[in-house]
PAKOLGU-128085 format. One record per residue (C-alpha): residue number from 1; x, y, z. Coordinates in nm, 3 decimals. Layout:
<sites>
+-----+---------+---------+---------+
|  nr |       x |       y |       z |
+-----+---------+---------+---------+
| NUM |       X |       Y |       Z |
...
+-----+---------+---------+---------+
</sites>
This chain:
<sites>
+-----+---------+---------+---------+
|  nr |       x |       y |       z |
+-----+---------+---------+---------+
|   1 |  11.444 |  24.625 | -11.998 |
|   2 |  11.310 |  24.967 | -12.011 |
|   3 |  11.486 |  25.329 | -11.941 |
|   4 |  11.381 |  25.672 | -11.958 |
|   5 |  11.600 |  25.882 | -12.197 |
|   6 |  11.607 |  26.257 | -12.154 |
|   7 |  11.536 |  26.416 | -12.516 |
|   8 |  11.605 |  26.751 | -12.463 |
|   9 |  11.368 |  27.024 | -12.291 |
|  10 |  11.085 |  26.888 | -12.063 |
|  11 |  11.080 |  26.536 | -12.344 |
|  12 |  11.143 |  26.187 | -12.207 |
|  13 |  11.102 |  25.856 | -12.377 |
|  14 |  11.044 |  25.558 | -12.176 |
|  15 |  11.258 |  25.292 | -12.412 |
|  16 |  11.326 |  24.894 | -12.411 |
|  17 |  11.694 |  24.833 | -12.454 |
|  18 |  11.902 |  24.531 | -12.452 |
|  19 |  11.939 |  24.328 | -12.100 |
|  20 |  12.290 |  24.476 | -11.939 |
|  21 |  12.568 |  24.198 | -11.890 |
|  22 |  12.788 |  24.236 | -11.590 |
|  23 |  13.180 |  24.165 | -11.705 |
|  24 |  13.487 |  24.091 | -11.471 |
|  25 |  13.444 |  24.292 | -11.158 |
|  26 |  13.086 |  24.387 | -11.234 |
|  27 |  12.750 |  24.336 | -11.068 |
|  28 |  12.403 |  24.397 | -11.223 |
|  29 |  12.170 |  24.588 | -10.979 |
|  30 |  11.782 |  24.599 | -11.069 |
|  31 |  11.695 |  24.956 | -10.939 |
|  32 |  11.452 |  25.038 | -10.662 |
|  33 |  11.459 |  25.420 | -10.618 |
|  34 |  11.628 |  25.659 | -10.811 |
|  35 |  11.563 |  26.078 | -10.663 |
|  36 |  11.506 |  26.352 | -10.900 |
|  37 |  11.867 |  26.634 | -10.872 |
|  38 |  11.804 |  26.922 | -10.869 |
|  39 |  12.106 |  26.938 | -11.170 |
|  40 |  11.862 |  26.690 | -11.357 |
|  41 |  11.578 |  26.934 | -11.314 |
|  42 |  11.833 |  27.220 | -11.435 |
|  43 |  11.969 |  27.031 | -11.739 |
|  44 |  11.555 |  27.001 | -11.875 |
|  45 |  11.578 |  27.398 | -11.800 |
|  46 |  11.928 |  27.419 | -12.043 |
|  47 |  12.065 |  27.552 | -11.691 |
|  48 |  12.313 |  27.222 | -11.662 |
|  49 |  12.564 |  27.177 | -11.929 |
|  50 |  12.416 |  26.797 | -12.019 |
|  51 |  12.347 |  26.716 | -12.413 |
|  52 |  12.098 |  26.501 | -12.495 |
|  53 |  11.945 |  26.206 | -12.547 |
|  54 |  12.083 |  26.089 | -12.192 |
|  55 |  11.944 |  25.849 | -11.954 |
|  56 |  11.962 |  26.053 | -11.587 |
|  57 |  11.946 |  25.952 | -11.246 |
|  58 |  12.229 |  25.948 | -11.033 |
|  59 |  12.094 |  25.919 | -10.708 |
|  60 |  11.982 |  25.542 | -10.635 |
|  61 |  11.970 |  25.189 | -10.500 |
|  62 |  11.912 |  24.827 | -10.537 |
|  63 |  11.909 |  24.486 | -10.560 |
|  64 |  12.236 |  24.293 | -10.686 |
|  65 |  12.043 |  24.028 | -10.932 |
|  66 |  12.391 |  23.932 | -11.108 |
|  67 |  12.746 |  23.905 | -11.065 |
|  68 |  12.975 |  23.900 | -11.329 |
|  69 |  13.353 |  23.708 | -11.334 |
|  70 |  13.553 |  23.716 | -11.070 |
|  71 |  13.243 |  23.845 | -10.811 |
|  72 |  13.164 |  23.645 | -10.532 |
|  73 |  12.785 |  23.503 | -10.587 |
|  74 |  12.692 |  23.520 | -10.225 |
|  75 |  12.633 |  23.924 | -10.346 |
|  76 |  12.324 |  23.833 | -10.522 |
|  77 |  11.962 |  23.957 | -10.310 |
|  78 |  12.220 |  24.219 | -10.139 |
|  79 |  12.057 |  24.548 | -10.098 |
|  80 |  12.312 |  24.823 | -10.203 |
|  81 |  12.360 |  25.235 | -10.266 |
|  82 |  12.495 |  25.322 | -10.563 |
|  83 |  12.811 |  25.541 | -10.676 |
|  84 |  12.640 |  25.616 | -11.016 |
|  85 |  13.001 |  25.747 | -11.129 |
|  86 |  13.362 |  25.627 | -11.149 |
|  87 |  13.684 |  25.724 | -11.283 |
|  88 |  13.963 |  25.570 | -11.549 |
|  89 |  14.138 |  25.501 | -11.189 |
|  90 |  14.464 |  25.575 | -11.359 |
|  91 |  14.453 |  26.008 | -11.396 |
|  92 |  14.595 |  26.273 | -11.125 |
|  93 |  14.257 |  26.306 | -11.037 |
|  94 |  14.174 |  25.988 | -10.971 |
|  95 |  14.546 |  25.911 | -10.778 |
|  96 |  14.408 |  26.225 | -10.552 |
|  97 |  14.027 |  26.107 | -10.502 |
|  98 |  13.912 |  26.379 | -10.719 |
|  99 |  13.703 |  26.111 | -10.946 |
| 100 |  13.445 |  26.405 | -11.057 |
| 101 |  13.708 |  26.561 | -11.200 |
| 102 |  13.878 |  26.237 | -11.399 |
| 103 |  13.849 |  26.329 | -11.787 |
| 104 |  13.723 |  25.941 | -11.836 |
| 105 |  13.481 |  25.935 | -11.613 |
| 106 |  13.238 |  25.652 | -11.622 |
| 107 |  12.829 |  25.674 | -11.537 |
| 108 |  12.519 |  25.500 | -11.526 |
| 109 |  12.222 |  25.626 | -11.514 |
| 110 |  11.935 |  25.536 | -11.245 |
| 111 |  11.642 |  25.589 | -11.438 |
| 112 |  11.665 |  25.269 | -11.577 |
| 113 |  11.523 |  24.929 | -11.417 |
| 114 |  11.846 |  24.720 | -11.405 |
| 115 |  12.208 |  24.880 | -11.443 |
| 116 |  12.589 |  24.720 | -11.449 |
| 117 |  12.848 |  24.894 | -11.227 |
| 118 |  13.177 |  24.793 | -11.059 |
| 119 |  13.202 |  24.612 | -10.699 |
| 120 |  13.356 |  24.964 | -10.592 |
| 121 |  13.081 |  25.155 | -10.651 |
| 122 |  12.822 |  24.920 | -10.467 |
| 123 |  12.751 |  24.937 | -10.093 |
| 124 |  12.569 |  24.746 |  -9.857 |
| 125 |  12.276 |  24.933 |  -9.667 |
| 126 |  12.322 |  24.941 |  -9.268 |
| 127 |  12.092 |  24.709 |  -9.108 |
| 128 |  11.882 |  25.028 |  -8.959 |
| 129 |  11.866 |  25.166 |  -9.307 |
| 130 |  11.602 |  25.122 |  -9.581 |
| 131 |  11.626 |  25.085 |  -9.980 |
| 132 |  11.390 |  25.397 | -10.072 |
| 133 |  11.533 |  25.622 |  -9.763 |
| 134 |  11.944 |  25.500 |  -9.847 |
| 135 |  11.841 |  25.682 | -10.231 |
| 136 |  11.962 |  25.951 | -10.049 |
| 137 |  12.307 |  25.847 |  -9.969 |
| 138 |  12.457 |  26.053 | -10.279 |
| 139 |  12.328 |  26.373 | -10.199 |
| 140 |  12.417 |  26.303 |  -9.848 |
| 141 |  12.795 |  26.241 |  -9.946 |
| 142 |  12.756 |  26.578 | -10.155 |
| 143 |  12.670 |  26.809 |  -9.861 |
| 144 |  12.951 |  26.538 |  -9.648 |
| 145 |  13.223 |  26.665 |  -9.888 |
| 146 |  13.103 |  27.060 |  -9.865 |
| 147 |  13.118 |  27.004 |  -9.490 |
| 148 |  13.436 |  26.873 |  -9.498 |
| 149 |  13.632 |  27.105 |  -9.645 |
| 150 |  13.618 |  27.310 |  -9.341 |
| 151 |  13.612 |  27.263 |  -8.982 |
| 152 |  13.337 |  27.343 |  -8.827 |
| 153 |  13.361 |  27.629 |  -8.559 |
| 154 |  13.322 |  27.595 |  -8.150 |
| 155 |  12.946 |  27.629 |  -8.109 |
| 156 |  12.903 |  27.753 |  -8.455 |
| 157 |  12.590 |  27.887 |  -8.573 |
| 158 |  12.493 |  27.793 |  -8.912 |
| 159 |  12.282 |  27.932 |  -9.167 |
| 160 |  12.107 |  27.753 |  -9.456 |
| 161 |  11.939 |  27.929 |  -9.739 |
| 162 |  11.718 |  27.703 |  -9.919 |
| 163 |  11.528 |  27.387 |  -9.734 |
| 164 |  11.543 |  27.141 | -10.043 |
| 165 |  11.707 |  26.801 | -10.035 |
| 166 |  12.073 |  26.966 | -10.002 |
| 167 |  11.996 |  27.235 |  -9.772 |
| 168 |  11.817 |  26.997 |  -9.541 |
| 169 |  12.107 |  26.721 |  -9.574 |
| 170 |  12.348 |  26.984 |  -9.542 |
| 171 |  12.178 |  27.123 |  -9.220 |
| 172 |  12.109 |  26.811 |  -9.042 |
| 173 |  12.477 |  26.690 |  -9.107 |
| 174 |  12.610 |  27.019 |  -8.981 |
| 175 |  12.452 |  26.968 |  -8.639 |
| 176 |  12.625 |  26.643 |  -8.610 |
| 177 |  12.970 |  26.777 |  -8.711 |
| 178 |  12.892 |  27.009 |  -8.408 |
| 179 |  12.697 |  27.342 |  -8.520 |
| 180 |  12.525 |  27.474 |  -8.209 |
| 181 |  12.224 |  27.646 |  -8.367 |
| 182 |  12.075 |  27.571 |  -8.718 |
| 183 |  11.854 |  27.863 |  -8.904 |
| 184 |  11.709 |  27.765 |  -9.223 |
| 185 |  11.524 |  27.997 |  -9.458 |
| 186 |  11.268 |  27.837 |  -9.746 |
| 187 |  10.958 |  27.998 |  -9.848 |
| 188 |  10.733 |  27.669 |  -9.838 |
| 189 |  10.580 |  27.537 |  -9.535 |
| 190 |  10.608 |  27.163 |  -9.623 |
| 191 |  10.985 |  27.197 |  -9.618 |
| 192 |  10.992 |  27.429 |  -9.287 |
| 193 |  10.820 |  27.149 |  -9.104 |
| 194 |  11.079 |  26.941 |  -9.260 |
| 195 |  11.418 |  27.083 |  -9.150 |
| 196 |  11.213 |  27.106 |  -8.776 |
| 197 |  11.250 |  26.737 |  -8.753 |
| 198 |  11.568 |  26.751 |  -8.890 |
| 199 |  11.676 |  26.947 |  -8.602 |
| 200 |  11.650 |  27.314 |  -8.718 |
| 201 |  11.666 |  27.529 |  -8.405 |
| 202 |  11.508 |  27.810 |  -8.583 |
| 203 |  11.296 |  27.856 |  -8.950 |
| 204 |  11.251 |  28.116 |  -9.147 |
| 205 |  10.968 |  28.202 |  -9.427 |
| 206 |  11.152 |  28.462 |  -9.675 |
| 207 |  10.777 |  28.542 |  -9.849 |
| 208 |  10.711 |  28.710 |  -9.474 |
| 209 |  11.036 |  28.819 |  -9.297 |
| 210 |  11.310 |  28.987 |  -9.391 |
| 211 |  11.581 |  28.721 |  -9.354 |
| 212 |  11.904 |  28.909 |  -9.308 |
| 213 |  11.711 |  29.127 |  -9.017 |
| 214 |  11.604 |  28.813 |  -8.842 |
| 215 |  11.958 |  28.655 |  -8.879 |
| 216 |  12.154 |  28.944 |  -8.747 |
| 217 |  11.813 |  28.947 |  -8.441 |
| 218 |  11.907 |  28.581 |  -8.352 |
| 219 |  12.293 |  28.673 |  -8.399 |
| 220 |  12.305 |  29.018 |  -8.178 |
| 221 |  12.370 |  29.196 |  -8.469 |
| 222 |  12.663 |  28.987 |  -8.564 |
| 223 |  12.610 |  28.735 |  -8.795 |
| 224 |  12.654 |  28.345 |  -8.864 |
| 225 |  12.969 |  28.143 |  -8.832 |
| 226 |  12.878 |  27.949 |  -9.136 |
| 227 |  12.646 |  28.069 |  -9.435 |
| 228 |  12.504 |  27.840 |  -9.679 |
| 229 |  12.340 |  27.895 |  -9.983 |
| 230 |  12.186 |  27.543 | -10.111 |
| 231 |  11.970 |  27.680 | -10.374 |
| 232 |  12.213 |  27.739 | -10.675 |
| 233 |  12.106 |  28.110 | -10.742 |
| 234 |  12.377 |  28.382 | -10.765 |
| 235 |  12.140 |  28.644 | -10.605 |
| 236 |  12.112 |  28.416 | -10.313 |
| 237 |  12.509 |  28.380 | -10.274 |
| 238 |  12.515 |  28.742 | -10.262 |
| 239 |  12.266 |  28.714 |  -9.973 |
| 240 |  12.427 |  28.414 |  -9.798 |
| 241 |  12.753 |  28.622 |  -9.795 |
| 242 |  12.589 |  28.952 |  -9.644 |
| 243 |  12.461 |  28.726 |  -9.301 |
| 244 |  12.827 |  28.531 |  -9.256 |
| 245 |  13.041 |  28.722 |  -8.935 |
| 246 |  13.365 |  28.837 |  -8.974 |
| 247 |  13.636 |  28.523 |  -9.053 |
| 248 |  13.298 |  28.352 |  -9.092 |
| 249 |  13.252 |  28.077 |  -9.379 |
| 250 |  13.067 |  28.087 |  -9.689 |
| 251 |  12.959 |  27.714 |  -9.832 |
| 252 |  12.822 |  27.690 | -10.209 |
| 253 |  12.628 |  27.374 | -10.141 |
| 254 |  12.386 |  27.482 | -10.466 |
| 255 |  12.496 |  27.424 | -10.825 |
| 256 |  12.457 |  27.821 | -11.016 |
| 257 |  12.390 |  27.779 | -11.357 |
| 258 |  12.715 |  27.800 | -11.605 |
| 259 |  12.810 |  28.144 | -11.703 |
| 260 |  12.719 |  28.319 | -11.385 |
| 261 |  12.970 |  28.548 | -11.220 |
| 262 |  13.044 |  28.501 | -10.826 |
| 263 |  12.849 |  28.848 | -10.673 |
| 264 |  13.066 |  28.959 | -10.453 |
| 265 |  13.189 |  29.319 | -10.308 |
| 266 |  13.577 |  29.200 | -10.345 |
| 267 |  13.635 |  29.482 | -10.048 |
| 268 |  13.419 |  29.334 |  -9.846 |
| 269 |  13.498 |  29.007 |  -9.880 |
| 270 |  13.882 |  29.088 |  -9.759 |
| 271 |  13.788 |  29.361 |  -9.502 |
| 272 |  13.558 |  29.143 |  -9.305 |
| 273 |  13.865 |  28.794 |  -9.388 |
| 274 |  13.558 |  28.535 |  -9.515 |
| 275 |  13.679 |  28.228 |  -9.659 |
| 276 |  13.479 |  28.000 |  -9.949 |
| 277 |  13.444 |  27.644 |  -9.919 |
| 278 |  13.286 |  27.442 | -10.180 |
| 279 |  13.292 |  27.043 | -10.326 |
| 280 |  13.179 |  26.908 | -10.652 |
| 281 |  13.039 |  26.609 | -10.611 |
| 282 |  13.109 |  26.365 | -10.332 |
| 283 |  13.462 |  26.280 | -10.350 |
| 284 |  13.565 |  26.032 | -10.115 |
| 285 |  13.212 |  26.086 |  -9.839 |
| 286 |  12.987 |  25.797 | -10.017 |
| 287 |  13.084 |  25.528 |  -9.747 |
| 288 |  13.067 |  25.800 |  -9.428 |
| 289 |  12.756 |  25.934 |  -9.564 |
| 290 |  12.610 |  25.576 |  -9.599 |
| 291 |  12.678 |  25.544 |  -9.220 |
| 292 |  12.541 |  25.858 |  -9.117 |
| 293 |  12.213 |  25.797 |  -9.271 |
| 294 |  12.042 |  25.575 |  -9.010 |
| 295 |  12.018 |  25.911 |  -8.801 |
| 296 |  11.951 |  26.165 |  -8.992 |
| 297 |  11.603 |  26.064 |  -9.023 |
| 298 |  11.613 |  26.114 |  -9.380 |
| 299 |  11.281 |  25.946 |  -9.467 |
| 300 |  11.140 |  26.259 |  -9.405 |
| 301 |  11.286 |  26.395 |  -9.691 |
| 302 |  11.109 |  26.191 |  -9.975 |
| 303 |  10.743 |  26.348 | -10.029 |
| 304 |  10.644 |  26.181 | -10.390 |
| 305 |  10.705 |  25.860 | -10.594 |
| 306 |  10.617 |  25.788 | -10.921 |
| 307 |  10.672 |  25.496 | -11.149 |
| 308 |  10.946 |  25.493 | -11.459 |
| 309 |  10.645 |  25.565 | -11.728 |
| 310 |  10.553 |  25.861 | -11.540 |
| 311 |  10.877 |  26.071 | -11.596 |
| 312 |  10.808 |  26.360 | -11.738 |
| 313 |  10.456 |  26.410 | -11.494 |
| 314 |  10.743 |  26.335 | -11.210 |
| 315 |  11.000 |  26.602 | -11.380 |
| 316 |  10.699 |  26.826 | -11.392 |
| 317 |  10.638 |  26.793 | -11.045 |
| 318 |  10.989 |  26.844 | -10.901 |
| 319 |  11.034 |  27.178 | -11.113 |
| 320 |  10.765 |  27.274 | -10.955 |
| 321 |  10.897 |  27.312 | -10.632 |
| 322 |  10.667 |  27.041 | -10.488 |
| 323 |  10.754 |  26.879 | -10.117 |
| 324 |  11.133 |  26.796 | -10.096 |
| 325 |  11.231 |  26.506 | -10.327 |
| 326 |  11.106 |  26.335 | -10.571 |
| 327 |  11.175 |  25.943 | -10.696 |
| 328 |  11.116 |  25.752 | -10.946 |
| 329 |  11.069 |  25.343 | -10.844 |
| 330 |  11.167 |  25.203 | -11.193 |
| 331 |  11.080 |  24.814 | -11.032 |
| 332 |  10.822 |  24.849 | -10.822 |
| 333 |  10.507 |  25.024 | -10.782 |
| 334 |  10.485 |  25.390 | -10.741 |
| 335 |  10.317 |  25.497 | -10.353 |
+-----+---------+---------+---------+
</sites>
């Protein structure tokens, strides 16, 4: 079967490698769509602390083709999302549902056209849900987790900086944890439109408007209950922390590059009582988020496809800042 291996930089190889064998408690899924992370897209920048070679792709589903022992047969043709990572199942971390954190952590990577992974980390697709849309079940569970480590404010008004894949998940789930009003900032039209279906109540194009003066317009001067910055750049905490209310939130839903210092006025911070939320990873949200993804209209979301050869011209495009996510379709043909 064939994978694409990450080879450092902006270099993939497309490789054949030996058939995977499911063992006890195993099931071999032939992949159908695996998105592009933005962390992927940051590793090929040396902005993610991944080594290579490495085979990537942690956002994806299937078909079960192939049970191993011990796994009921009647699995096989089931259409599942994927947990692409699991833990040792014996740590702290993994006693406390903290499985990004176990120190034996276990992956497989999507960009490959068949993969082996425990029952545990397969689940079937609701019946209202579809194989290329459900791809986006993981980074659905990642805003999920960020979400749920607060709760959400009375008629909260939220702000999201940055209308990618997580700012738009983590918008559109906000509104149905109960946030009143939804503002979302991005500087590309395509992804505007986008977070308007998604249910943003108001948009805002950074390239034209100054976006702290047209929070604090649509706030009376006071400023968001909850402040997002989904992005992963530390100049854009600093502004998602300026537009949060006093005992407002801040939520890091972006990844900032290793090394970066949190810009904050420490003062400020305590005078006006914010509080930080953040989650690595999904923790325990994969099954909720699975649920929740029938409504959030998240086929929206995925504005290119290309086949498993075309990798790098894929990686390419999602650096780029192109429409809102990008897949790769390692078994079938590339829309």
């Amino acid at each position: 079967m064939k994978v694409a291996t990450w080879q450092g930089g902006s270099r993939f190889s497309v490789d054949d490698v030996p058939e995977p064998v499911p063992g006890p408690g195993q099931v071999l899924v032939e992949v159908r769509t695996a998105g592009i992370c933005g962390t992927d897209v940051h590793a090929t920048q040396g902005l993610f602390p991944w080594r290579p070679p490495l085979v990537m792709g942690h956002e994806y589903t299937g078909t079960i083709v192939d049970v191993g022992p011990r796994v009921l047969k009647t699995l096989i043709g089931r259409s599942v999302a994927c947990e692409p990572s699991w833990g040792c199942g014996d740590c702290p971390e993994c006693r406390e549902k903290r499985v990004s954190h176990c120190p034996q952590i276990h992956r497989a990577g999507g960009f490959s056209e068949r993969v082996v992974l425990p029952t545990t980390a397969v689940h079937g697709l609701p019946e209202a849900l579809d194989p290329v849309t459900a791809a986006m079940t993981e980074p659905a569970s990642c805003c999920l987790a960020s979400l749920e480590t607060f709760r959400m404010p009375k008629d909260a008004t939220i702000l999201v900086l940055g209308g990618g894949i997580m700012g738009l998940l983590t918008m559109a789930i906000a509104k149905r944890r109960g946030a009143a009003c939804a503002i979302l900032s991005d500087p590309l039209a395509e992804r505007r439109d986008v977070a308007r279906r998604l249910g943003a109540d108001h948009v805002i194009d950074p390239t034209q408007t100054i976006v702290r003066d047209r929070v604090l317009e649509l706030t009376n001067g006071r400023g968001v209950d909850v402040s997002c910055e989904a992005v992963g750049k530390p100049s854009l905490v600093a502004e998602t922390i300026s537009m949060v209310k006093p005992k407002g939130i801040v939520l890091l839903v972006g990844v900032s590059p290793k090394g970066q210092p949190l810009p904050i006025d420490l003062y400020d911070f305590h005078y006006r009582e914010l509080s930080m939320h953040c989650a690595y990873g999904r923790g325990t949200s994969f099954r909720r988020a699975l649920a929740l993804m029938p409504s959030l209209q998240a086929d929206a979301l995925i504005t290119a496809r290309f086949s498993l050869d075309k990798v790098e011209e894929a990686f390419a495009h999602a650096a780029a800042g192109h429409g809102v996510k990008t897949v790769l379709t390692p078994t079938m043909a590339a829309a």
